[in-house]
PyMOL CGO cylinders between C-alpha atoms (Angstrom):
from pymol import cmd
from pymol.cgo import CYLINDER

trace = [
    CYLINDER, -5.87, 27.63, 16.67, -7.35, 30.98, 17.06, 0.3, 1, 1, 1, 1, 1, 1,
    CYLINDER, -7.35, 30.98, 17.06, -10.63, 31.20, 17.95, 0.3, 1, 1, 1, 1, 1, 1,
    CYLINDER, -10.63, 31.20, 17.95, -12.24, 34.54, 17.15, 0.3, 1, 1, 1, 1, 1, 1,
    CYLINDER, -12.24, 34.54, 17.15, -16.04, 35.06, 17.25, 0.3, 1, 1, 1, 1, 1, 1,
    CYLINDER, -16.04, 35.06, 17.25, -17.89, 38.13, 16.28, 0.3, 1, 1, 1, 1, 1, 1,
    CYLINDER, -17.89, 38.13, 16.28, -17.87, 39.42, 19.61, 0.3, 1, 1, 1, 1, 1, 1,
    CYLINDER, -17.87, 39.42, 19.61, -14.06, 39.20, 20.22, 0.3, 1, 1, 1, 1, 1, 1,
    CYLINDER, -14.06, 39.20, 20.22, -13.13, 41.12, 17.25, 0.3, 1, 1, 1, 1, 1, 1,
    CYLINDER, -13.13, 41.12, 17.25, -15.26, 43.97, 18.41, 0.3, 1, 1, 1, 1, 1, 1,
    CYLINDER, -15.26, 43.97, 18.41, -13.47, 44.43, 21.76, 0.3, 1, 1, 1, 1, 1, 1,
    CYLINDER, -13.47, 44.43, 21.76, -9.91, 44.37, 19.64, 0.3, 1, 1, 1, 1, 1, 1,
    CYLINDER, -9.91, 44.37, 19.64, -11.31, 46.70, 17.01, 0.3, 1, 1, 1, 1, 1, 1,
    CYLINDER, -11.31, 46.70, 17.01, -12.37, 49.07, 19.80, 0.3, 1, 1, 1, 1, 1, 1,
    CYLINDER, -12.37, 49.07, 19.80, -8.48, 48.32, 21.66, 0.3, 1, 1, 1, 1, 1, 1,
    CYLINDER, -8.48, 48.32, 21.66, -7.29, 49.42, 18.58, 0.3, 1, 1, 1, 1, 1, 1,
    CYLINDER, -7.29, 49.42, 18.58, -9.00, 52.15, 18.06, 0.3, 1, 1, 1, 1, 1, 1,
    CYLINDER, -9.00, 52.15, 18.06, -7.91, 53.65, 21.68, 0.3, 1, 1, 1, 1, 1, 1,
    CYLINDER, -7.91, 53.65, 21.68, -4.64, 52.76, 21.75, 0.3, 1, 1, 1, 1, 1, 1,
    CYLINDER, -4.64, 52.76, 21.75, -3.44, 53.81, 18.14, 0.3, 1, 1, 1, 1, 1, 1,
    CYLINDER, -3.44, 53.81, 18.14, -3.77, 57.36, 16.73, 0.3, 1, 1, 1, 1, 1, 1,
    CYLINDER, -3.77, 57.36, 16.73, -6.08, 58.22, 14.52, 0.3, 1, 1, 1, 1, 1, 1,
    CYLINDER, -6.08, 58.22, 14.52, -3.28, 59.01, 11.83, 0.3, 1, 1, 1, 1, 1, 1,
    CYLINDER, -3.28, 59.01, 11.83, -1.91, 55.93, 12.28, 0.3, 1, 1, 1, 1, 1, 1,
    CYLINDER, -1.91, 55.93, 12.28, -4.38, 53.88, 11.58, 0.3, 1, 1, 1, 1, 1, 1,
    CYLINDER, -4.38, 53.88, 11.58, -4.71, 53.47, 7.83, 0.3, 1, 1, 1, 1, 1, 1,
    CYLINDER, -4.71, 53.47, 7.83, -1.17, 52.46, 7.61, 0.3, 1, 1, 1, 1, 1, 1,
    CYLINDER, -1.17, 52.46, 7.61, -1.72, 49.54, 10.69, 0.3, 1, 1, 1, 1, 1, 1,
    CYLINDER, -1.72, 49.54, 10.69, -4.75, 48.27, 8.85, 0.3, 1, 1, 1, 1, 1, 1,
    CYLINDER, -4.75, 48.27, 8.85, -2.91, 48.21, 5.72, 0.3, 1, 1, 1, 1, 1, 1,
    CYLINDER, -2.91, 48.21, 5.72, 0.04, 45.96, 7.05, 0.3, 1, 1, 1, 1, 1, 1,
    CYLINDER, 0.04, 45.96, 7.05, -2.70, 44.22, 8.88, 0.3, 1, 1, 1, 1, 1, 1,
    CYLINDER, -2.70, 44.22, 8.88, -4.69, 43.42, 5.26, 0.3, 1, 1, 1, 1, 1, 1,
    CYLINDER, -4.69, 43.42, 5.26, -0.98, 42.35, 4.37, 0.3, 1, 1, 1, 1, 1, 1,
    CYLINDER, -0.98, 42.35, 4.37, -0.05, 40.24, 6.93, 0.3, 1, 1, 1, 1, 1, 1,
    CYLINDER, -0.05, 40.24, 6.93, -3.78, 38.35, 6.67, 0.3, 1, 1, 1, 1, 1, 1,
    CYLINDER, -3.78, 38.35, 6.67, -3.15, 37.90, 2.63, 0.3, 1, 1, 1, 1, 1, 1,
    CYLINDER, -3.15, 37.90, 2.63, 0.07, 36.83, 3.79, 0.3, 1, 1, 1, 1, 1, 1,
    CYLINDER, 0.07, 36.83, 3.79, -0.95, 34.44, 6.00, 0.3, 1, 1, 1, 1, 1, 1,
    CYLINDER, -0.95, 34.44, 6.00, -3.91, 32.96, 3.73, 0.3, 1, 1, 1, 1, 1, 1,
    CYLINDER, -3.91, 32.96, 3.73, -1.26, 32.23, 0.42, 0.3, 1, 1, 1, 1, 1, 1,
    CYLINDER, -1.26, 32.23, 0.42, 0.86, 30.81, 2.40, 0.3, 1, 1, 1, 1, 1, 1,
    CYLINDER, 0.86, 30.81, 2.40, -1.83, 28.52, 3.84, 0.3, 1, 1, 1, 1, 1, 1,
    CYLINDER, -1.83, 28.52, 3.84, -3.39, 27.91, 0.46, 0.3, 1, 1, 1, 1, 1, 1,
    CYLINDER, -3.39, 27.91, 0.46, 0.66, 26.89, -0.61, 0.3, 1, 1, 1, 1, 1, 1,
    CYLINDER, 0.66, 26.89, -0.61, 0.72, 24.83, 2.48, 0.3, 1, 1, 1, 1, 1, 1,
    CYLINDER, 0.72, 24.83, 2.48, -3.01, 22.81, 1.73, 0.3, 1, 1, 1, 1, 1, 1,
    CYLINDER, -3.01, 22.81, 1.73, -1.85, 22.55, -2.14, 0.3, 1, 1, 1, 1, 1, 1,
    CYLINDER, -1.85, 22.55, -2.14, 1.53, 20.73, -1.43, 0.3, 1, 1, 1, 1, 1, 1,
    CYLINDER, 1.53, 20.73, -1.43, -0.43, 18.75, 1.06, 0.3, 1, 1, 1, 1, 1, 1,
    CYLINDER, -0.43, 18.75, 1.06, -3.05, 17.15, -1.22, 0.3, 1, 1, 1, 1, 1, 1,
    CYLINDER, -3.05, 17.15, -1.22, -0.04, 17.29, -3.62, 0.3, 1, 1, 1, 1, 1, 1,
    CYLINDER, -0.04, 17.29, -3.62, 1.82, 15.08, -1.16, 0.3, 1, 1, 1, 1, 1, 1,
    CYLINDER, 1.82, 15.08, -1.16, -1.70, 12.79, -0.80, 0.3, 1, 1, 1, 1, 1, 1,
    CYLINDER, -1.70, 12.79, -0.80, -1.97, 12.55, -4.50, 0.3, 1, 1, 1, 1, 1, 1,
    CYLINDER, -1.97, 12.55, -4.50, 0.85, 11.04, -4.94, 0.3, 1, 1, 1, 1, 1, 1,
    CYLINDER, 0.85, 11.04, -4.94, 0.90, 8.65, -1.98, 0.3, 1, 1, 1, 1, 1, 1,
    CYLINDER, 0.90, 8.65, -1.98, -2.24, 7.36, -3.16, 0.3, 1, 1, 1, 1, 1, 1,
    CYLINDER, -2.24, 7.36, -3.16, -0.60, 6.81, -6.82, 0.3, 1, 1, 1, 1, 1, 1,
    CYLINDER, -0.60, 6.81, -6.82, 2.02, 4.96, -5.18, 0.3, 1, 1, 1, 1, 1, 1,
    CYLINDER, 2.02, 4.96, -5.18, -0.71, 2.84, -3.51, 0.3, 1, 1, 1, 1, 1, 1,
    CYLINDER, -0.71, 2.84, -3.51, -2.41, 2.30, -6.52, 0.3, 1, 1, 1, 1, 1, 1,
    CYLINDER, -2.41, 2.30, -6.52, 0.93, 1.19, -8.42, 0.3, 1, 1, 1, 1, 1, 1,
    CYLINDER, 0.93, 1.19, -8.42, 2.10, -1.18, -6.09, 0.3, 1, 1, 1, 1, 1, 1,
    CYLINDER, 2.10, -1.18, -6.09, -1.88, -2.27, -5.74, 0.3, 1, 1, 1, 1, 1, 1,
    CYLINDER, -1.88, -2.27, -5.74, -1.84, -2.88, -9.78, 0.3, 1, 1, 1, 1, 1, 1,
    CYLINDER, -1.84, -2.88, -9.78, 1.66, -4.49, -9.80, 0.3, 1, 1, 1, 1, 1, 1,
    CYLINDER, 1.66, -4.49, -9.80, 0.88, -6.96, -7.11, 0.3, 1, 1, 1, 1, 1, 1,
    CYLINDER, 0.88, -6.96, -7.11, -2.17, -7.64, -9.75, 0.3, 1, 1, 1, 1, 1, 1,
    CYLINDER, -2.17, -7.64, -9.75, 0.30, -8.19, -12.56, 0.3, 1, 1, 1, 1, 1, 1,
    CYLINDER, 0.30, -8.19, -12.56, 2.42, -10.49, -10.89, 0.3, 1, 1, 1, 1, 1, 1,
    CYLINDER, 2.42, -10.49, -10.89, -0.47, -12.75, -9.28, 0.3, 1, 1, 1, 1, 1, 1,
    CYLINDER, -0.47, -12.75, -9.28, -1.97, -12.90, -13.28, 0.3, 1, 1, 1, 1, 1, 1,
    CYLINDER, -1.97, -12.90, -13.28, 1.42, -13.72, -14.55, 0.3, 1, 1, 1, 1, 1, 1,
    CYLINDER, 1.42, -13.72, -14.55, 1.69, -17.12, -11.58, 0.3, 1, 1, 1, 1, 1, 1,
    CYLINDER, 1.69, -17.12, -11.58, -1.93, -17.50, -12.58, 0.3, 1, 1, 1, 1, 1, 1,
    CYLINDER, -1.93, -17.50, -12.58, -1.05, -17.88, -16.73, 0.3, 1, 1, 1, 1, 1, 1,
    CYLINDER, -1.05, -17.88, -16.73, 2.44, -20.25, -15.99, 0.3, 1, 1, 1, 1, 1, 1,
    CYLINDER, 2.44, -20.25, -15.99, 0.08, -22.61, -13.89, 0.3, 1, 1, 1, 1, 1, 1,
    CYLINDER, 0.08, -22.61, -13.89, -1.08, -25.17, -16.63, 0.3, 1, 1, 1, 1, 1, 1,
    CYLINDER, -1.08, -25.17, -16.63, -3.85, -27.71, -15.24, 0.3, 1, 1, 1, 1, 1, 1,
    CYLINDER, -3.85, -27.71, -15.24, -3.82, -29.87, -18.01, 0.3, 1, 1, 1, 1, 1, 1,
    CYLINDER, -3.82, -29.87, -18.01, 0.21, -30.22, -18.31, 0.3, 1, 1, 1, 1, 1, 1,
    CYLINDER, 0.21, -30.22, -18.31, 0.02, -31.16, -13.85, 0.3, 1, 1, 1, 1, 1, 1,
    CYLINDER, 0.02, -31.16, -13.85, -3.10, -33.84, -15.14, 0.3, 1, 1, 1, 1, 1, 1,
    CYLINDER, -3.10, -33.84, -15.14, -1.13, -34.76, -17.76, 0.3, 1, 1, 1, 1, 1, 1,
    CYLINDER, -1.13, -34.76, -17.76, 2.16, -35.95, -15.99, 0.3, 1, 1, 1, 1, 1, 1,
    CYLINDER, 2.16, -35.95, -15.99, -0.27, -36.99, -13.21, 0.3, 1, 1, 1, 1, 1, 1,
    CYLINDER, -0.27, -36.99, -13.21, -1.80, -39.26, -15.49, 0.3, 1, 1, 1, 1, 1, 1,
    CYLINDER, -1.80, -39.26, -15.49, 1.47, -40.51, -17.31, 0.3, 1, 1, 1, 1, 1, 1,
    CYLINDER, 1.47, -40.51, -17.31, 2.66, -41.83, -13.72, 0.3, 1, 1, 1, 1, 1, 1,
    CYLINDER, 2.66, -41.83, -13.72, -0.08, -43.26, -13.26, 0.3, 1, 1, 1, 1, 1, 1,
    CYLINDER, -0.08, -43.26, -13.26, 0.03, -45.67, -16.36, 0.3, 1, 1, 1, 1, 1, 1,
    CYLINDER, 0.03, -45.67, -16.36, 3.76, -46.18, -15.60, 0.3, 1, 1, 1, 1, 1, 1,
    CYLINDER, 3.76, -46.18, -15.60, 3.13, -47.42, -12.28, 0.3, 1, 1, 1, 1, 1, 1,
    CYLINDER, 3.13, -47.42, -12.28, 5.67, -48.17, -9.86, 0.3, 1, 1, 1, 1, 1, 1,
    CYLINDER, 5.67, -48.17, -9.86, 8.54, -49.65, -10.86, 0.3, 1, 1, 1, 1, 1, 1,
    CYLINDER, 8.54, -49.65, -10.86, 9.12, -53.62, -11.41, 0.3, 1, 1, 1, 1, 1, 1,
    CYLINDER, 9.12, -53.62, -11.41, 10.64, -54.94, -8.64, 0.3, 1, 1, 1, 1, 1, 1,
    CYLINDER, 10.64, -54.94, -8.64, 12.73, -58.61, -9.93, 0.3, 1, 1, 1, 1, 1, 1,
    CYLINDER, 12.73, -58.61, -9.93, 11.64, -61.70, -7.94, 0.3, 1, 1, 1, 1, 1, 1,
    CYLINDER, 11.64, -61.70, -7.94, 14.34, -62.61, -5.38, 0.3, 1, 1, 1, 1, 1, 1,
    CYLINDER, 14.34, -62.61, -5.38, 14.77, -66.88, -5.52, 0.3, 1, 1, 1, 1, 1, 1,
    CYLINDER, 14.77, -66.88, -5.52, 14.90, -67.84, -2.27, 0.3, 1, 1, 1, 1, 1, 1,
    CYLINDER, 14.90, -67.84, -2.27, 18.63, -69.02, -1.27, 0.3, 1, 1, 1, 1, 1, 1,
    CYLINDER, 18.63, -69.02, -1.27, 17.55, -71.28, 1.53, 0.3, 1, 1, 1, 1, 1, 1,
    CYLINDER, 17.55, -71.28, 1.53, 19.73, -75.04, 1.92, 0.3, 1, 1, 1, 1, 1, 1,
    CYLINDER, 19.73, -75.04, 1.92, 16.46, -77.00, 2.12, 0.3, 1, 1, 1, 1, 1, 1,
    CYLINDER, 16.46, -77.00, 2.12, 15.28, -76.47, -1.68, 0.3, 1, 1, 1, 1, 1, 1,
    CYLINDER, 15.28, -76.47, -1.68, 18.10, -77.64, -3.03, 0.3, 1, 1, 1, 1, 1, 1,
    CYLINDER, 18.10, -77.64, -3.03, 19.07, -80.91, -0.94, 0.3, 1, 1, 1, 1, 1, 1,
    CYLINDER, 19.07, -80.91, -0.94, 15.67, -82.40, -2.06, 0.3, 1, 1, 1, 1, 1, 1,
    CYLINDER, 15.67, -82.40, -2.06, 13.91, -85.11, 0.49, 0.3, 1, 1, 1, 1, 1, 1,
    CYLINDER, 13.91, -85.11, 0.49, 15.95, -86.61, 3.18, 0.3, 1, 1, 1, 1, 1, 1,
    CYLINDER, 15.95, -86.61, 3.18, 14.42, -90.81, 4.03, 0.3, 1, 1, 1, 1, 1, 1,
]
cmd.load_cgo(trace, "trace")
């Protein structure tokens, strides 16, 4: 944001210097000191609630991550293999089911030979 170098702070030292008294000037650098400590705790307050705030996103990541887990295990444990083989194998052996034989009702079978 602000981009001071060594070089620029010299020039506003020396500003200062000119354009405030001389028995003015502890009191300016004191509210100065003030407003910088100001300035840095409420940046440190800013950067704590921030990785505060990332914290718990991530734990909300991991949470759903580790519930998504739980609920794949629990469709994992209720499939059974051998009970699907099992009634796989017990249709099998019943087979389809027995159809009756139909007699044919046709009038030639039952008039017998005709000369």
């Amino acid at each position: 944001m602000f981009d001071f170098d060594a070089g620029k702070l010299i020039v506003i030292g020396i500003v200062a210097l000119v354009a405030i008294p001389s028995k003015d000037l502890p009191r300016v650098l004191r509210q100065l000191g003030q407003w910088t400590a100001q300035a840095r705790r409420m940046a440190a307050e800013f950067q704590s609630q921030l990785m505060e705030a990332i914290r718990e996103a991530d734990l909300d990541d991991a949470t759903r991550d580790v519930r998504s887990a739980l609920d794949g295990a629990k469709q994992a444990a209720s499939f059974d293999p051998l009970s699907a083989a099992k009634q796989e194998i017990d249709s099998a052996l019943q087979g389809p089911p027995a159809e009756t034989p139909k007699k044919p009702e046709s009038a030639g079978e039952n008039a017998g030979p005709s000369a």
